[in-house]
PLY file of the C-alpha trace (Angstrom):
ply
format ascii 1.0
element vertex 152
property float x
property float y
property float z
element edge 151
property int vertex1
property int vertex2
end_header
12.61 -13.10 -30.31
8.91 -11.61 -30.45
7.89 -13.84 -27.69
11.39 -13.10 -25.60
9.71 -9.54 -25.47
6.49 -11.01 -24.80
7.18 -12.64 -21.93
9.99 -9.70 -20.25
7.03 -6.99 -20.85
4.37 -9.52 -19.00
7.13 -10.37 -16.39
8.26 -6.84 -15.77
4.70 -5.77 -16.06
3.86 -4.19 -12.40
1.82 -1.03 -12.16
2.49 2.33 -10.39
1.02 3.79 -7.76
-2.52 5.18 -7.99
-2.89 6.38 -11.84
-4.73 9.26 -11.20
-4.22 11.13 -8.17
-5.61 14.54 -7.54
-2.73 17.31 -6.60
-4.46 18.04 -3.31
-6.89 16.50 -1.08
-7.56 12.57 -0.54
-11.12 12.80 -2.13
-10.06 9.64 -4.64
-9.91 6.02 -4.29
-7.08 4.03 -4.51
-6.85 1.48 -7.39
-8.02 -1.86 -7.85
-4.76 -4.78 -8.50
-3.97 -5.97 -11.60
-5.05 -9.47 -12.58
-1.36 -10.42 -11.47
-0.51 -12.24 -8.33
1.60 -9.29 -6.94
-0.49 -6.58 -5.19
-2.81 -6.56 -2.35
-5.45 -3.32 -1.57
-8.42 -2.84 1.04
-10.49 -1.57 -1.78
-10.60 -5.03 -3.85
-13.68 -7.24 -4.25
-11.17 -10.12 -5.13
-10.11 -12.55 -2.23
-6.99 -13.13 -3.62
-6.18 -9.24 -3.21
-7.90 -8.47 -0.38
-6.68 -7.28 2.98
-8.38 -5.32 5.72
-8.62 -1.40 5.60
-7.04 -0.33 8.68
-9.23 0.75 11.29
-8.25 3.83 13.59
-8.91 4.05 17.04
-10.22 7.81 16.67
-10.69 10.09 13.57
-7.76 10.79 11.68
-6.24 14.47 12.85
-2.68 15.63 12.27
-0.85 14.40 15.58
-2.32 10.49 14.62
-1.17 11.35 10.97
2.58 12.15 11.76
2.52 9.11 13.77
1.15 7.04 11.40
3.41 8.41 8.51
6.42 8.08 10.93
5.83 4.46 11.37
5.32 3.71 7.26
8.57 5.72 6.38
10.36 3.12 9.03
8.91 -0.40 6.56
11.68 -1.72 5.06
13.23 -0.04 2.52
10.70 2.55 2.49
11.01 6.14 0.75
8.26 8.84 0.12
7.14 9.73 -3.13
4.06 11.89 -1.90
2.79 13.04 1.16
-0.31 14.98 2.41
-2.57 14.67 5.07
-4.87 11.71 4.55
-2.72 10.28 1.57
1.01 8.54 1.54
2.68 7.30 -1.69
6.08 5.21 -1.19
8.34 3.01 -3.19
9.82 0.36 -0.84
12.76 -1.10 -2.12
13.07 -4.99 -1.21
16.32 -6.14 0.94
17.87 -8.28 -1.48
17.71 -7.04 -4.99
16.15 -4.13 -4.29
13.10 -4.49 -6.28
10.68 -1.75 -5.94
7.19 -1.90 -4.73
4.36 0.81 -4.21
2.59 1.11 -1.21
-0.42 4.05 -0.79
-2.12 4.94 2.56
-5.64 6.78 1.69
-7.18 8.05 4.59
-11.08 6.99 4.52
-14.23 9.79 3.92
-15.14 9.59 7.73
-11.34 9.84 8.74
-11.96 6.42 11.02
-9.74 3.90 8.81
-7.24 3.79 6.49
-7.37 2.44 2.83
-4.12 0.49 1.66
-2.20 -0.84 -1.70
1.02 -2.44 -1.85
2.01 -3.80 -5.39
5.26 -4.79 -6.81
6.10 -3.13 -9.48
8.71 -6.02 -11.42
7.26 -9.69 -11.59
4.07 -12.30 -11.57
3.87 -12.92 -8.57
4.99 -11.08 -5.00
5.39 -14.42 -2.35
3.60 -12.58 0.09
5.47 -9.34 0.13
3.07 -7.02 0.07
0.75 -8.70 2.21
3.09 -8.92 5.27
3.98 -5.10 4.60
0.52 -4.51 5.26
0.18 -6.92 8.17
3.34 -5.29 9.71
2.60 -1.80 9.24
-1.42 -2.36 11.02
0.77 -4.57 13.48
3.05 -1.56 14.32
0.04 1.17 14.93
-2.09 -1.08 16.98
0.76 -1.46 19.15
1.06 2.52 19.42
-2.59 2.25 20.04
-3.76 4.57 16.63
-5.34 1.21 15.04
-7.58 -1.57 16.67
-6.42 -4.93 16.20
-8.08 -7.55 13.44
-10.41 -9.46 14.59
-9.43 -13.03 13.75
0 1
1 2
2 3
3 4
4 5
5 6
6 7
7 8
8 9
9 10
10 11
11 12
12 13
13 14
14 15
15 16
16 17
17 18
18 19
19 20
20 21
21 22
22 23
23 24
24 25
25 26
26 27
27 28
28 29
29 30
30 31
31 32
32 33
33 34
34 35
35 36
36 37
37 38
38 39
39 40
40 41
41 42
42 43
43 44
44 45
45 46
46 47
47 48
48 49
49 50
50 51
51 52
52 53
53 54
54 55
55 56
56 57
57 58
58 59
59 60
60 61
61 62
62 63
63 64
64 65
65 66
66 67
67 68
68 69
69 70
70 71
71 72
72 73
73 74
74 75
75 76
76 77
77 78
78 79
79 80
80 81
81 82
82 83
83 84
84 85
85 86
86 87
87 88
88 89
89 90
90 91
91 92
92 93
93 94
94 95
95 96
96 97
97 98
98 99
99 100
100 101
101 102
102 103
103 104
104 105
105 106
106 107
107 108
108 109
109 110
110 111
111 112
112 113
113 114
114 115
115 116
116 117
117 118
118 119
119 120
120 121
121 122
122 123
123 124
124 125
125 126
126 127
127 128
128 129
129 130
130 131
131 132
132 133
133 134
134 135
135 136
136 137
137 138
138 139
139 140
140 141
141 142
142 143
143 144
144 145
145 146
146 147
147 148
148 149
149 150
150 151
């Protein structure tokens, strides 16, 4: 029985958004992934975490910011928990099961890119969930022109 629990706590073990967020303002970093296979961020050293902060076309001002948090509200399954300028926490629910994940925008200290985490919150491992929410969401504002495109 003591190792039934064991393994449901590790397998249910996800972590929340950004643990300590400041009230107001987006001077804060996001935080690094857990050692699990389910969370990728722009602020990790780790390859196997790592994606690309996005990169803005022009500094970050309130027009670019509605746009931006109009196209991460439209991700599947997406639903604000937070929102301020330079900072967006959401819970995206998956299609299926409807397994929650957390995804964070952090608006960089120049205001020229954007910092981003995406983590599921229930299992080991993610398949690639969080990575493609990522990809799709820099996909979506370099087509609106508010990101530059990755450089392959």
């Amino acid at each position: 029985m003591r190792y039934l629990v064991l393994v449901a706590v590790i397998f249910l073990s996800g972590c929340a958004s950004t643990f300590q967020v400041p009230s107001s303002g987006t001077d804060f970093t996001l935080d690094s992934c857990t050692p699990l296979l389910n969370c990728v961020s722009s602020t990790s050293s780790i390859f196997l975490y790592q994606v690309d902060p996005i990169q803005l076309t022009h500094a970050l001002d309130e027009a670019s910011w509605e746009n931006i948090k109009s196209v991460a509200v439209e991700l599947d399954g997406a639903s604000v928990n937070d929102s301020r300028f330079g900072y967006l926490d959401m819970t995206c629910f998956s299609q299926v099961f409807s397994f929650p994940d957390y995804f964070e925008i952090l608006v960089s200290e120049d205001r020229k890119s954007l910092d981003v985490r995406s983590q599921s919150l229930i299992g080991l491992y993610d398949f690639g969930v969080n990575r493609r929410r990522v990809e799709t969401l820099t996909r979506e504002l370099v087509g609106l022109g508010l990101a530059k495109a990755v450089a392959e």
